[in-house]
C-alpha positions as CSV (number, residue, x, y, z in Angstrom):
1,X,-22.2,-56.5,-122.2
2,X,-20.3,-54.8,-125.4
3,X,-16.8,-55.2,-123.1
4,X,-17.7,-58.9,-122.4
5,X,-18.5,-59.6,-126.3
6,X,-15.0,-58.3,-127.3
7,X,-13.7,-60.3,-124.8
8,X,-15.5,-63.3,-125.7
9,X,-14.8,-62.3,-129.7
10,X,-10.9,-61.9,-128.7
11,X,-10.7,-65.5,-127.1
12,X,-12.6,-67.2,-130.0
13,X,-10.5,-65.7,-133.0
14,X,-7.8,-67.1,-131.1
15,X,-9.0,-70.4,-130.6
16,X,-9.9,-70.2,-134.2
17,X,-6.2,-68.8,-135.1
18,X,-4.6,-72.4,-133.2
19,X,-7.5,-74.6,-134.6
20,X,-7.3,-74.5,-138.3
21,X,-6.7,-76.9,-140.7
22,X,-3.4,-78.4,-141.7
23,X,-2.0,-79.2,-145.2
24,X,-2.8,-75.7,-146.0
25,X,-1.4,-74.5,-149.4
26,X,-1.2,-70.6,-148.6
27,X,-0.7,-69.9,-144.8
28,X,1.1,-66.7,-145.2
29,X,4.6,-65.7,-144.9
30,X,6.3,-62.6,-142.6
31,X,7.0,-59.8,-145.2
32,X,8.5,-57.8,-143.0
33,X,10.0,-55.5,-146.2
34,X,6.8,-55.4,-147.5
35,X,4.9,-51.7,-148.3
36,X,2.6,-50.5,-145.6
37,X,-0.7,-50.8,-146.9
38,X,-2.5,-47.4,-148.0
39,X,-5.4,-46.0,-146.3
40,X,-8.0,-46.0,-149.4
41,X,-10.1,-42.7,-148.9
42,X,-13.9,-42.7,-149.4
43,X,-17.0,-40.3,-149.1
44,X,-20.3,-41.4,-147.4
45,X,-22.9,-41.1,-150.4
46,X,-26.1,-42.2,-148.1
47,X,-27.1,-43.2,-144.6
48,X,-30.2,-45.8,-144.1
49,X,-32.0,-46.7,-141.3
50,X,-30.9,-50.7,-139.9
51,X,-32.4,-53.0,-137.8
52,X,-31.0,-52.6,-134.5
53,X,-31.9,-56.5,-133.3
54,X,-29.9,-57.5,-135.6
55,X,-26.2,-58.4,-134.8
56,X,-24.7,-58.6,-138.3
57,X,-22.7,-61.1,-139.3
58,X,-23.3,-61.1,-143.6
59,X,-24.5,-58.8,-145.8
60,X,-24.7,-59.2,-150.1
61,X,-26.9,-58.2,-152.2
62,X,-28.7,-60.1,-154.9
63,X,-31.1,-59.7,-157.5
64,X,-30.7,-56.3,-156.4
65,X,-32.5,-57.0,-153.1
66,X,-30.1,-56.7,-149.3
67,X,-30.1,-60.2,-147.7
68,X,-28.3,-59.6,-143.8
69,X,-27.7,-62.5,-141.6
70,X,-27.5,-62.3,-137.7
71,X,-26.1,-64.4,-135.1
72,X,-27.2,-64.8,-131.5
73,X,-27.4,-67.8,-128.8
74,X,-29.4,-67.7,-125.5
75,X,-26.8,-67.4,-123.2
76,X,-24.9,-63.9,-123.6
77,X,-26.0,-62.9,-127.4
78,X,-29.7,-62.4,-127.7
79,X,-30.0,-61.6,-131.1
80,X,-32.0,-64.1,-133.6
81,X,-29.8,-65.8,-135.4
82,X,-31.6,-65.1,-139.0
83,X,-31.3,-64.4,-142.4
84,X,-33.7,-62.4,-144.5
85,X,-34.3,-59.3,-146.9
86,X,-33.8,-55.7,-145.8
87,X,-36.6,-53.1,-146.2
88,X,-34.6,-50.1,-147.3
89,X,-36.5,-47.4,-146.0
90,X,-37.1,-48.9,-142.5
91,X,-34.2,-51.3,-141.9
92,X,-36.1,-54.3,-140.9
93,X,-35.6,-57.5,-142.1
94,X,-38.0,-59.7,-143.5
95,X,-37.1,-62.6,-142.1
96,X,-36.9,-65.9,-144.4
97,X,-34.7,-67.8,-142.3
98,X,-34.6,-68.5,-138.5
99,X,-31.7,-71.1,-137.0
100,X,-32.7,-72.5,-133.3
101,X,-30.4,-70.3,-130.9
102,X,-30.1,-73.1,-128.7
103,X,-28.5,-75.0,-130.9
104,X,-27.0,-72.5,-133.4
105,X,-25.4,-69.1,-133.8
106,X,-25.8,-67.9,-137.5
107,X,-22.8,-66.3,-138.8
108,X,-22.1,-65.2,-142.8
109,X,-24.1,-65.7,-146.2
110,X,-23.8,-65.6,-149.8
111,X,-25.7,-66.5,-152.9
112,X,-23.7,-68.3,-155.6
113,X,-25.9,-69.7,-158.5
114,X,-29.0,-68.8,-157.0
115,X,-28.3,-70.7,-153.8
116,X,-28.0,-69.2,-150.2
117,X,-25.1,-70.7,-148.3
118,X,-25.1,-69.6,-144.3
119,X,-22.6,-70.8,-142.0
120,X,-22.6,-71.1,-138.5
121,X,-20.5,-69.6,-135.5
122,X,-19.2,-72.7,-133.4
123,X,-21.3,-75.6,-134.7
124,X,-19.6,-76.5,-137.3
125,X,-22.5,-77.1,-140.0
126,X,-23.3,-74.9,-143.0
127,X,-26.7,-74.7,-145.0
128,X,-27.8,-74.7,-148.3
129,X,-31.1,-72.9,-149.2
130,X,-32.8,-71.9,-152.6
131,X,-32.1,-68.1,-152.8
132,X,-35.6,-67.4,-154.0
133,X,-37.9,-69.7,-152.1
134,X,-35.6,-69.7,-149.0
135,X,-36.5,-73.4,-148.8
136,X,-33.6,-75.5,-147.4
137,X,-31.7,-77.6,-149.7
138,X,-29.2,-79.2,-147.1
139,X,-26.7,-78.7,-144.6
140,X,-22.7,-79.6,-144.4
141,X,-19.9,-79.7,-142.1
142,X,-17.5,-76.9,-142.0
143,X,-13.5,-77.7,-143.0
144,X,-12.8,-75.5,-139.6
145,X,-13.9,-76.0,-135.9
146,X,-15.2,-72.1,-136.2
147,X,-17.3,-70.1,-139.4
148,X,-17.1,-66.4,-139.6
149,X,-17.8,-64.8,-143.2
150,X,-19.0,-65.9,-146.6
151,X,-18.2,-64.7,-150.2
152,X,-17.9,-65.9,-153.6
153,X,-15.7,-65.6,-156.8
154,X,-16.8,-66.9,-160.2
155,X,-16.5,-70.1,-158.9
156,X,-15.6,-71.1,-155.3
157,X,-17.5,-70.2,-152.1
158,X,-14.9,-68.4,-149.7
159,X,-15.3,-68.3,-146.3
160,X,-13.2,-67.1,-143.0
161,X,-13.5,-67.9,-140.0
162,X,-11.1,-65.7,-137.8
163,X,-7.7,-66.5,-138.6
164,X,-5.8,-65.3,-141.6
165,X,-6.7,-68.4,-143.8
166,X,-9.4,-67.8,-146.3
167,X,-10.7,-70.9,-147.4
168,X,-12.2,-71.5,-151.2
169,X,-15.1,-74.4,-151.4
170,X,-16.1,-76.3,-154.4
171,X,-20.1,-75.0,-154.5
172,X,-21.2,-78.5,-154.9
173,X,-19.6,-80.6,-152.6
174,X,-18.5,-78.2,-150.0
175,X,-15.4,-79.2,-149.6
176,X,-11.8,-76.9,-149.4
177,X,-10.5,-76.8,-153.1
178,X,-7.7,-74.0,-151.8
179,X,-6.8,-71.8,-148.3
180,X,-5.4,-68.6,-149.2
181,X,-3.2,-67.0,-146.1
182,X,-3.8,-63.3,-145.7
183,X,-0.6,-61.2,-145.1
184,X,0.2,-57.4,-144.7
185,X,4.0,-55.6,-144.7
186,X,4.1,-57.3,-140.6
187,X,3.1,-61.1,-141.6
188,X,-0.3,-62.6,-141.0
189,X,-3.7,-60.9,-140.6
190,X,-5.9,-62.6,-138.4
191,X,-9.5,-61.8,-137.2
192,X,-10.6,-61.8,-140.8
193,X,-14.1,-61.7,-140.7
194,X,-16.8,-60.4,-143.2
195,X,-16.3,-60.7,-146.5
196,X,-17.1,-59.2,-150.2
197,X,-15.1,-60.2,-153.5
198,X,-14.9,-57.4,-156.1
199,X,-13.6,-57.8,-159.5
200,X,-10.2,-59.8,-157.7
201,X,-10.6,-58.7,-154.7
202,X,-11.8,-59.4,-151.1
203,X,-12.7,-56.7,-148.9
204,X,-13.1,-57.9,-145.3
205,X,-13.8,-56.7,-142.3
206,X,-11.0,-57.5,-139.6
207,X,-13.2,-58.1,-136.2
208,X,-12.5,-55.8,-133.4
209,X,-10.7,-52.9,-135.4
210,X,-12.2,-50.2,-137.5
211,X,-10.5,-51.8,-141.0
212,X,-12.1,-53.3,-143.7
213,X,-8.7,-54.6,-145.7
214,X,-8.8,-55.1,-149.4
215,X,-7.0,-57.8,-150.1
216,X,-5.3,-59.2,-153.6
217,X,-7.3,-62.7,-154.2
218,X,-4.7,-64.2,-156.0
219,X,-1.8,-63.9,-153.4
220,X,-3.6,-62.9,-150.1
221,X,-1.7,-59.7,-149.5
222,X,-3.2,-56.6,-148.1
223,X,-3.1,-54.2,-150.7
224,X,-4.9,-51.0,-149.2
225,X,-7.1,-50.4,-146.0
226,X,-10.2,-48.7,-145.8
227,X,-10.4,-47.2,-142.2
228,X,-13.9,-46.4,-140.9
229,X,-13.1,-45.4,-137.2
230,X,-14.6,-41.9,-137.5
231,X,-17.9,-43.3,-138.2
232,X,-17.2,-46.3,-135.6
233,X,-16.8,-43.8,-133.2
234,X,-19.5,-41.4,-133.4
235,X,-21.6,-44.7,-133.5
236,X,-20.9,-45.2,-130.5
237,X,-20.5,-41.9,-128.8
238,X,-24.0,-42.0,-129.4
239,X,-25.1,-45.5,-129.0
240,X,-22.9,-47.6,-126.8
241,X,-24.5,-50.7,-126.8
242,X,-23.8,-50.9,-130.0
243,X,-20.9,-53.4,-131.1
244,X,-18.2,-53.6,-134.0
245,X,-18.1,-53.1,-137.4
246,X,-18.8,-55.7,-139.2
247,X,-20.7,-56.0,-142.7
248,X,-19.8,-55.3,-146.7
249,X,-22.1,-55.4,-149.7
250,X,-21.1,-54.5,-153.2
251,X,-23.8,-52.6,-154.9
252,X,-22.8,-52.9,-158.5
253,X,-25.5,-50.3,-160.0
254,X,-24.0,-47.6,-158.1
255,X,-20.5,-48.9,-157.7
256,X,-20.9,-48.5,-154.0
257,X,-20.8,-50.3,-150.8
258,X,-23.0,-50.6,-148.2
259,X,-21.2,-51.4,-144.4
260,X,-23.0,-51.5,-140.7
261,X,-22.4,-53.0,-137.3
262,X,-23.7,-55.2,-135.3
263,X,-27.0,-53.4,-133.7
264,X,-26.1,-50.4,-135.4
265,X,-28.9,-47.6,-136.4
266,X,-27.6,-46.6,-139.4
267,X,-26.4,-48.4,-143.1
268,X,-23.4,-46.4,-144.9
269,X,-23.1,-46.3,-148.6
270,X,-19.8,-45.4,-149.3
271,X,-17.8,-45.0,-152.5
272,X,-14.4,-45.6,-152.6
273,X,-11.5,-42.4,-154.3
C-alpha cells in the first residue's frame, strides 16, 4: 500500500507539473550558478500524540487552536477526507468538516479573515467555510486541474498543487492575482506541497522527500532547507505503514513549528537555529 501511494503520488505531481496554467508571470528560471541552499538546523522541543486515521494533507493554527485536514477516496486511500480541531493531548480530531469520499479527496486548509478555505485533490472545487461555525459559505473552481497545499500572506490565499508554481488568489473572488515559480541553484522545484508563510516566507513541504524548503516569497528561490529524514526514518523503522512527511504549522507564541505525516503517531515541535 505505502509503495503503491508513492507511486500513485509520483504519477500525479507529474500530471500536475504538465497540466498547469499558462500565462504564468513567474514560472522559474535554471540558476544553475546559483548557491546550494543551506541545511537550516533545528532541535525537537516536544513530541504529541496524532491521529493515525488521519492522512494529512494541511495543518495551521488559529485562534491558537490546531485545525488538520485529511484526504482519502474509497478506492486505494481510506482515510476521511476531513477537516477539524486537534485535541492536543490525544491527537484526535474533532471533526467539523467531512467531504463525501466518493466524490472528493480533501487536500490543504487555511484560515484568512476568519474564513476556512479547503481545497480538493483532483476535483477541481475549493470551499469556503466560517472558521468558527464551520458552516459552509461556498465552493469555487480551482485555477489548476490538481490542489495540494494552502497558505496565506497578508492578503492573498496561496496554494500549490504539485508543481513548482505557487499560485496567489484574491480571497474574495478566488481567482489567480499572481503564480510565483519556485527555483533552487538546479532550476525548478516541483512536488511542492504543504505550505506555511512566515514573516516573507513559505516553508513547504516537497512530497516524497524528507525537505521542508523555505522559500523567499518575493522571488520564489529556495533560500535554506530544513531536512527532517532522521525523524522520517525512525517513523518508519517503527511504523511502516506510515507515509510521507507532509504538514507545517507556525505556532507564533512559542516561535515554533509543529510538522507530522500522513498516519503518523507522533506531532514534532521544532524550533529552528
Amino acid at each position: 500500500m505505502k509503495m503503491l501511494l508513492y507511486v500513485l503520488a509520483i504519477l500525479f505531481s507529474l500530471n500536475a507539473c504538465n497540466g498547469t496554467d499558462k500565462g504564468q508571470t513567474n514560472s522559474g528560471t535554471e540558476t544553475p550558478n546559483a548557491a546550494i541552499p543551506p541545511i537550516i538546523n533545528y532541535t525537537i522541543l516536544n513530541t504529541y500524540p496524532h491521529d493515525e486515521s488521519f492522512f494529512t494533507e494541511g495543518l495551521e493554527f488559529y485562534n491558537e487552536q490546531l485545525l488538520e485536514s485529511s484526504g482519502g477516496n474509497n478506492e486505494n486511500t481510506p482515510h476521511p477526507s476531513a477537516a477539524g480541531i486537534v485535541n492536543m493531548k490525544t491527537g484526535k480530531v474533532d471533526t467539523r468538516i467531512l467531504l463525501d469520499r466518493a466524490k472528493y479527496f480533501g487536500e490543504g486548509i487555511t484560515v484568512f479573515n476568519d474564513k476556512l478555505y479547503m481545497l480538493t485533490w483532483t476535483s477541481e472545487v475549493g470551499f469556503v467555510y466560517d472558521a468558527k461555525t464551520f458552516k459552509k459559505i461556498s465552493e469555487f473552481k480551482l485555477p489548476t486541474k490538481q490542489g495540494w497545499g494552502l497558505t496565506h500572506d497578508t492578503s492573498s490565499i496561496i496554494m500549490s498543487n504539485g508543481s513548482n508554481s505557487l499560485h496567489y488568489l484574491d480571497p474574495v473572488t478566488l481567482r489567480v492575482k499572481n503564480i510565483l515559480g519556485v527555483v533552487d541553484n538546479n532550476g525548478p522545484v516541483s512536488n511542492i506541497n504543504e505550505l506555511e508563510w512566515v514573516d516573507g516566507f513559505i516553508y513547504a513541504n516537497q512530497w516524497t522527500t524528507s525537505y521542508i524548503l523555505k522559500i523567499d516569497a518575493a522571488s520564489g528561490k529556495v533560500v535554506g532547507r530544513i531536512d527532517l529524514d532522521s525523524i522520517g526514518r525512525e517513523i518508519e523503522n517503527k511504523y511502516p505503514e506510515t507515509n510521507g512527511l507532509n504538514g507545517i504549522a507556525f505556532n507564533k507564541k512559542n516561535n515554533s513549528f509543529l510538522i507530522t505525516g500522513k498516519n503518523w503517531p507522533s506531532f514534532y515541535e521544532i524550533k529552528l537555529q
